[in-house]
mmCIF file of the C-alpha atoms, coordinates in Angstrom:
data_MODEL
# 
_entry.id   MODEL 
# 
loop_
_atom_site.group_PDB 
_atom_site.id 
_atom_site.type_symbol 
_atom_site.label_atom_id 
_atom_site.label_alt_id 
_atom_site.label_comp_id 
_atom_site.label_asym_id 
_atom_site.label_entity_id 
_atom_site.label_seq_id 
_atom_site.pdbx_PDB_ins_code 
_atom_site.Cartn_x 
_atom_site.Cartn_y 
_atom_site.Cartn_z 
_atom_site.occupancy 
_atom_site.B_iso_or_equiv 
_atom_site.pdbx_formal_charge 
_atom_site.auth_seq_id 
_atom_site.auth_comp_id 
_atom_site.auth_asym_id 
_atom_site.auth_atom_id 
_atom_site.pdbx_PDB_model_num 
ATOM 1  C CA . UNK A 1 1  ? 9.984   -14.560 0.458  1.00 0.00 ? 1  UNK A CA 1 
ATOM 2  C CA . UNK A 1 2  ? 10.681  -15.457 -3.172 1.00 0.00 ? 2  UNK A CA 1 
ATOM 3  C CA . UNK A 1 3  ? 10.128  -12.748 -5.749 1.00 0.00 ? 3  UNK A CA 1 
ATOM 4  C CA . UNK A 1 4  ? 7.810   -15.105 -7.178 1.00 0.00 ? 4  UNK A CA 1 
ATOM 5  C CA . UNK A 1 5  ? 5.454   -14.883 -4.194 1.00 0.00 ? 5  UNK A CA 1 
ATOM 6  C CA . UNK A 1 6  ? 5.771   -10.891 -3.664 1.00 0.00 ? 6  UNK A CA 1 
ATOM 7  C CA . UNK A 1 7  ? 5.195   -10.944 -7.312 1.00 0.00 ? 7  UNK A CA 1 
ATOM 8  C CA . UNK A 1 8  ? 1.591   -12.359 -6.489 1.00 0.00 ? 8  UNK A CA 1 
ATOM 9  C CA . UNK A 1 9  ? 1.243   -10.576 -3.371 1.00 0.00 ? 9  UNK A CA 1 
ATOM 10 C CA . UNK A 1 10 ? 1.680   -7.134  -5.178 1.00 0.00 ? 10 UNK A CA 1 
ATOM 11 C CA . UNK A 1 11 ? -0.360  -8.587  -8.179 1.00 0.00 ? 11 UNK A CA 1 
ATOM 12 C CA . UNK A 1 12 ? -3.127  -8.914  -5.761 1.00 0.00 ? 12 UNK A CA 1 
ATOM 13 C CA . UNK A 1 13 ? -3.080  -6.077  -4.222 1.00 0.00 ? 13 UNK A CA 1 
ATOM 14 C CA . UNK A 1 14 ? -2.917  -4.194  -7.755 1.00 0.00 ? 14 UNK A CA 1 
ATOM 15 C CA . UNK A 1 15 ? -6.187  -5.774  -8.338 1.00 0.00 ? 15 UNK A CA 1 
ATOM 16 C CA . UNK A 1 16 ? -7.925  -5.199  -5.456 1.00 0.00 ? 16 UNK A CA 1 
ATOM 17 C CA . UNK A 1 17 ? -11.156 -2.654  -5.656 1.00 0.00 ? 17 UNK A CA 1 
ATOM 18 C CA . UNK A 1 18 ? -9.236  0.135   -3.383 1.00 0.00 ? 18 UNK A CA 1 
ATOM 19 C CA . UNK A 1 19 ? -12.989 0.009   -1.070 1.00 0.00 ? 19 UNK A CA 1 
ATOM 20 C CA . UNK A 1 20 ? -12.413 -3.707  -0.113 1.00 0.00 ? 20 UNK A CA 1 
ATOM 21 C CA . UNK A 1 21 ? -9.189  -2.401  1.013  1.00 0.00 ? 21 UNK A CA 1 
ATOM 22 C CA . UNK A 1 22 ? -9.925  0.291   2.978  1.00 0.00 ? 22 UNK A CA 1 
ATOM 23 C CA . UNK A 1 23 ? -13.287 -1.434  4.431  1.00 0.00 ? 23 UNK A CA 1 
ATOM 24 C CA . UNK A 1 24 ? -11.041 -3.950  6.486  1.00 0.00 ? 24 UNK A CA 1 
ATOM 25 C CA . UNK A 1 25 ? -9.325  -3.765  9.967  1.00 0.00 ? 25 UNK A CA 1 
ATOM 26 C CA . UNK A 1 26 ? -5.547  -4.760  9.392  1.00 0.00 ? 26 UNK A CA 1 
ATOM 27 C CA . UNK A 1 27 ? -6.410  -8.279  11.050 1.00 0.00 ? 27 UNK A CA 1 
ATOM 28 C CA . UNK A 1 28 ? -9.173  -8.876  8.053  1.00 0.00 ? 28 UNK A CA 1 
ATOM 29 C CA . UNK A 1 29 ? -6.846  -7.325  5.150  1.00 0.00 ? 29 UNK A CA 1 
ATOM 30 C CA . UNK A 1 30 ? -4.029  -9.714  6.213  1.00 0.00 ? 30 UNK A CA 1 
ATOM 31 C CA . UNK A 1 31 ? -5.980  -12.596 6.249  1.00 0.00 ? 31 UNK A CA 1 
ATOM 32 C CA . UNK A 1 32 ? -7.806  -11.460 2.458  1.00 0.00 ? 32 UNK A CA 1 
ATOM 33 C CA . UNK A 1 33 ? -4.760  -10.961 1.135  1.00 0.00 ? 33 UNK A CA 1 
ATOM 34 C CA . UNK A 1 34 ? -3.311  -13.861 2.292  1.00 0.00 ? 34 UNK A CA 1 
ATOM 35 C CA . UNK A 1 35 ? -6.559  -15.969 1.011  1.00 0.00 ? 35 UNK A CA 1 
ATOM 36 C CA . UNK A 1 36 ? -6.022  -14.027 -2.596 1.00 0.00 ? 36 UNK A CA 1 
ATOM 37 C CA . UNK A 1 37 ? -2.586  -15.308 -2.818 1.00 0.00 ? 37 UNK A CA 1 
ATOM 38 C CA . UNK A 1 38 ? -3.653  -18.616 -1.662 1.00 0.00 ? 38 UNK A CA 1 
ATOM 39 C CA . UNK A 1 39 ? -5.720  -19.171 -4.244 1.00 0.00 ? 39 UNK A CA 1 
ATOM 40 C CA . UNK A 1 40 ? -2.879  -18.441 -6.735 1.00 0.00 ? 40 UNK A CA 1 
ATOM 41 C CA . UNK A 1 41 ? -0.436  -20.574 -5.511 1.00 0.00 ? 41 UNK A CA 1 
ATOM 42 C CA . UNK A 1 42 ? -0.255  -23.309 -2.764 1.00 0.00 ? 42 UNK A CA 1 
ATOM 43 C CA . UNK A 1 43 ? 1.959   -22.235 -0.017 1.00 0.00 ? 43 UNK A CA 1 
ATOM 44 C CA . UNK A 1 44 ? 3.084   -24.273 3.391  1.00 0.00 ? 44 UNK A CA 1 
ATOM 45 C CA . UNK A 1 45 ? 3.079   -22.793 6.561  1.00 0.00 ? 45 UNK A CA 1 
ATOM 46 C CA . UNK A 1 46 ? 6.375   -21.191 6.895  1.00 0.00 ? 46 UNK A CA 1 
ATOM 47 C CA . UNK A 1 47 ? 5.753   -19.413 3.464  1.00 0.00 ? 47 UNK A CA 1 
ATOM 48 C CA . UNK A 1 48 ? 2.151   -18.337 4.579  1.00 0.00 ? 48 UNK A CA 1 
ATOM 49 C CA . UNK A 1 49 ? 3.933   -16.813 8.147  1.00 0.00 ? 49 UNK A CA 1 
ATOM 50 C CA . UNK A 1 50 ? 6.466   -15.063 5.866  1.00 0.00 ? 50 UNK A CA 1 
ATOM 51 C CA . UNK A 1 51 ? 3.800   -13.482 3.775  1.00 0.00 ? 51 UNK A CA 1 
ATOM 52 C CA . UNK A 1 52 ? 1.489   -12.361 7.044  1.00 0.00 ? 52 UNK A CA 1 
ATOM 53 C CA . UNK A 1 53 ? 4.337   -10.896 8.278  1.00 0.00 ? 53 UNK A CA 1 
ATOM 54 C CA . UNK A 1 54 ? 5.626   -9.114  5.013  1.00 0.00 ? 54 UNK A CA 1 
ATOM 55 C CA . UNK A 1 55 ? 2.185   -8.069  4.555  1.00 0.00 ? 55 UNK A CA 1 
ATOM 56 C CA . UNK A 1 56 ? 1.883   -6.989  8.335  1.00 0.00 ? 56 UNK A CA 1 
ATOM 57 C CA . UNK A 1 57 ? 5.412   -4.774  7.978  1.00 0.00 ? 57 UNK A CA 1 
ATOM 58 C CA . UNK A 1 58 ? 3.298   -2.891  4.877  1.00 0.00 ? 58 UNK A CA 1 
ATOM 59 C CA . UNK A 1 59 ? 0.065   -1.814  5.804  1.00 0.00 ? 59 UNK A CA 1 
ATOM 60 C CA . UNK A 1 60 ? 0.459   1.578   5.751  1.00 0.00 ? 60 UNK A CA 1 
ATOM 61 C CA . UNK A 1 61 ? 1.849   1.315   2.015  1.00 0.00 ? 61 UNK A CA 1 
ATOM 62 C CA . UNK A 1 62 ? -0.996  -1.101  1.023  1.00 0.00 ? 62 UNK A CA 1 
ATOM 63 C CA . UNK A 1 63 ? -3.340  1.484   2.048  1.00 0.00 ? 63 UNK A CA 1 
ATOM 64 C CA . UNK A 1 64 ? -1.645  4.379   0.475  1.00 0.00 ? 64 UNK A CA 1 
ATOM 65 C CA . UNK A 1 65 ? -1.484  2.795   -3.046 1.00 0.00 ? 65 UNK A CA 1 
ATOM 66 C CA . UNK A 1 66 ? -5.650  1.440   -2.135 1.00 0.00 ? 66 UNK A CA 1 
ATOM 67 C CA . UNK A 1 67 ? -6.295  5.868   -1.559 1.00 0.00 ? 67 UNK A CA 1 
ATOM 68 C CA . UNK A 1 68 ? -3.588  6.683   -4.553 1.00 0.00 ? 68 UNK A CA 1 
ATOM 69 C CA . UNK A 1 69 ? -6.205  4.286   -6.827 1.00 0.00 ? 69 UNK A CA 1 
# 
C-alpha cells in the first residue's frame, strides 16, 4: 500500500462516529471502510485487495481507537 492510501484509510477511520464502528460485523466494517476510501480516491482491484486485507490484519486496532474515542 502507498502511504498515500493508508493516509486515507487512517483519515477515515479518524472520522468515523466510533458507534458506526462498533455497530458492524468485521465483514460490514471492511467493506464501509473500503467504500469511505473509495469515495476519496479511485483505486483498481489489486489496490482495493491490498486495502481489505490491510484493513482485515487491523481490526482489533480499528476498534480499540473506535472505544479510545
Amino acid at each position: 500500500m502507498t502511504p498515500n492510501l493508508m493516509r486515507l484509510f487512517w483519515d477515515s477511520v479518524n472520522q468515523a462516529h466510533p458507534s458506526q464502528i462498533m455497530r458492524l460485523d468485521d465483514e460490514g466494517l471492511m467493506s464501509w471502510l473500503v467504500d469511505q476510501v473509495l469515495q476519496r480516491s479511485s483505486l483498481d482491484h489489486s489496490q482495493q485487495s491490498d486495502l481489505s486485507n490491510y484493513i482485515s490484519d487491523r481490526l482489533p486496532l480499528i476498534r480499540d481507537i473506535a472505544t479510545q474515542g
